[in-house]
C-alpha positions as CSV (number, residue, x, y, z in Angstrom):
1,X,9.7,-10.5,5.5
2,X,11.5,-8.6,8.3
3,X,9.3,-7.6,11.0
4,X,10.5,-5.3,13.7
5,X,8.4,-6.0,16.8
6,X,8.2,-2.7,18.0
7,X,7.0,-0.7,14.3
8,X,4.7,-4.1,13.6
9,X,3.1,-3.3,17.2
10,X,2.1,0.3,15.5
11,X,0.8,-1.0,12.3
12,X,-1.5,-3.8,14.7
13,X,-2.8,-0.8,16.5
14,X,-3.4,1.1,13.6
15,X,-5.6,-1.3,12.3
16,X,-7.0,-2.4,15.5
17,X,-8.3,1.1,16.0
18,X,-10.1,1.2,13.1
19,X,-13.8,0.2,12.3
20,X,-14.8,-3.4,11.0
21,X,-15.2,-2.4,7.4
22,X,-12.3,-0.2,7.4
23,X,-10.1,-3.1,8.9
24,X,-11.4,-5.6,6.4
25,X,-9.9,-3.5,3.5
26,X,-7.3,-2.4,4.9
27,X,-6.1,-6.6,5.6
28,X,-7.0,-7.3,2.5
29,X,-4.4,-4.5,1.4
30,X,-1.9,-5.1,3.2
31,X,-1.8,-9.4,2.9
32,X,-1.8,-8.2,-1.2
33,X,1.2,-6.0,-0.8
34,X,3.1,-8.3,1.7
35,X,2.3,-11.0,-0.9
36,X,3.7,-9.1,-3.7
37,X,7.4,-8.3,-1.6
38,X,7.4,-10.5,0.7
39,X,10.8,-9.5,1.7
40,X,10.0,-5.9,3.1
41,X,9.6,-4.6,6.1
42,X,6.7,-3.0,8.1
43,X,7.1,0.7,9.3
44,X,5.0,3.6,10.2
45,X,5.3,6.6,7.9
46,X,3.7,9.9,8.2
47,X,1.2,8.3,10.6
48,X,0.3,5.2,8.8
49,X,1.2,1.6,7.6
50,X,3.9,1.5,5.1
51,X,6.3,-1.4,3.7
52,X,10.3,-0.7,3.3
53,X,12.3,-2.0,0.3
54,X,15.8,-1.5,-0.9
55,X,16.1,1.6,1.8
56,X,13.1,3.4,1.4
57,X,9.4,3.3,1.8
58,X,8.4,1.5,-1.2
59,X,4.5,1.9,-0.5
60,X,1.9,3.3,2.1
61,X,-1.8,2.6,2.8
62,X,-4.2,4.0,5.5
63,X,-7.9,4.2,6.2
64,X,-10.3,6.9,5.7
65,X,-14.2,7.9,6.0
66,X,-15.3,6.0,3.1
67,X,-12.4,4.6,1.4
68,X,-8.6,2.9,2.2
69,X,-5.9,4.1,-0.2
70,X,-2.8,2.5,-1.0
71,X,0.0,5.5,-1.9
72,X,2.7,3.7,-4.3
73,X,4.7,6.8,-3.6
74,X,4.5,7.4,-7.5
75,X,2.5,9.5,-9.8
76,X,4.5,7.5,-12.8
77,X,3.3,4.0,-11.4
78,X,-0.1,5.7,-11.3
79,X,0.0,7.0,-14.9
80,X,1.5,3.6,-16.3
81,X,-1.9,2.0,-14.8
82,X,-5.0,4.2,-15.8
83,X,-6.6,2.3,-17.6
84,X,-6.5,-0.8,-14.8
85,X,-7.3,1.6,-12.3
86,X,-10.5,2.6,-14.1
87,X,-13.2,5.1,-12.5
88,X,-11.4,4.3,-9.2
89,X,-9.9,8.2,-7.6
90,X,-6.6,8.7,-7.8
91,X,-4.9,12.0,-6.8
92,X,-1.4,12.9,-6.4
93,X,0.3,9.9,-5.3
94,X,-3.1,8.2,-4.0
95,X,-5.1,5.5,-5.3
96,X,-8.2,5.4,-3.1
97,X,-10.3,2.0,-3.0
98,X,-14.8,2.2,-2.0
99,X,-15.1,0.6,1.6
100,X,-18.1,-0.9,-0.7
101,X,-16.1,-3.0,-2.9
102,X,-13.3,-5.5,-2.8
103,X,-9.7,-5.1,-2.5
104,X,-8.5,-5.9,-6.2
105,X,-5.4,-7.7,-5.0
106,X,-4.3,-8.9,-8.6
107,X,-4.0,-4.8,-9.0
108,X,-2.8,-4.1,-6.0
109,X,0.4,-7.2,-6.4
110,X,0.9,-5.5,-10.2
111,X,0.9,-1.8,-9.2
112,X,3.3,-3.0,-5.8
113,X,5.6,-4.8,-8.6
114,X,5.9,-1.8,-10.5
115,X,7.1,0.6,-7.8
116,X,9.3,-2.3,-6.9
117,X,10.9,-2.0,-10.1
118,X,10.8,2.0,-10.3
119,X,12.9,2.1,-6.9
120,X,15.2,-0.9,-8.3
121,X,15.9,0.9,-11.8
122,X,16.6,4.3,-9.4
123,X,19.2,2.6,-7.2
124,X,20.6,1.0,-10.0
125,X,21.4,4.1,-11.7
């Protein structure tokens, strides 16, 4: 993976600010998305962690109250995975994971995979 010091610095204080079950999820999110493209790059966008593939923000993830949500930038990756996704909120372009609960990181890896391939198919086009 590319790593930029200087955006990678914003990401570490993002999650350093953040409290100690907020941070827990929100490693556990992003070690499942870096392991599912390895070969992006960590960014900031719109104020949070992020991961750049093939010339775009491929996915984005921050922390909130009572939840962490991973935004796959993609209502249509969303659809495609309903049923995986279960009781779990989702909202336009959000996926939101219970602070409670663990990170789902064969999800995460399959739902990361598929926006990889959505942005692929696009370029390709």
């Amino acid at each position: 993976m590319q790593r930029d010091a200087s955006t990678v610095a914003h990401v570490e204080a993002y999650l350093a600010a953040l409290p100690p079950a907020s941070r827990t999820a929100m490693d556990a999110l992003r070690a499942a998305i870096r392991s599912a493209v390895p070969e992006a790059t960590e960014t900031i966008s719109y104020q949070m962690p992020a991961f750049r593939h093939v010339g775009r923000v491929l996915v984005s993830y921050g922390a909130f109250k009572d939840h962490v949500s991973l935004f796959p930038m993609s209502m249509a990756v969303i659809r495609a995975h309903e049923v995986e996704l279960g009781d779990r909120h989702t909202g336009k372009g959000t996926i939101q994971f219970d602070l409670r609960k663990p990170i789902p990181a064969t999800l995460v890896k399959k739902l990361v995979r598929a926006r990889v391939a959505e942005v692929k198919a696009r370029g390709a086009r």
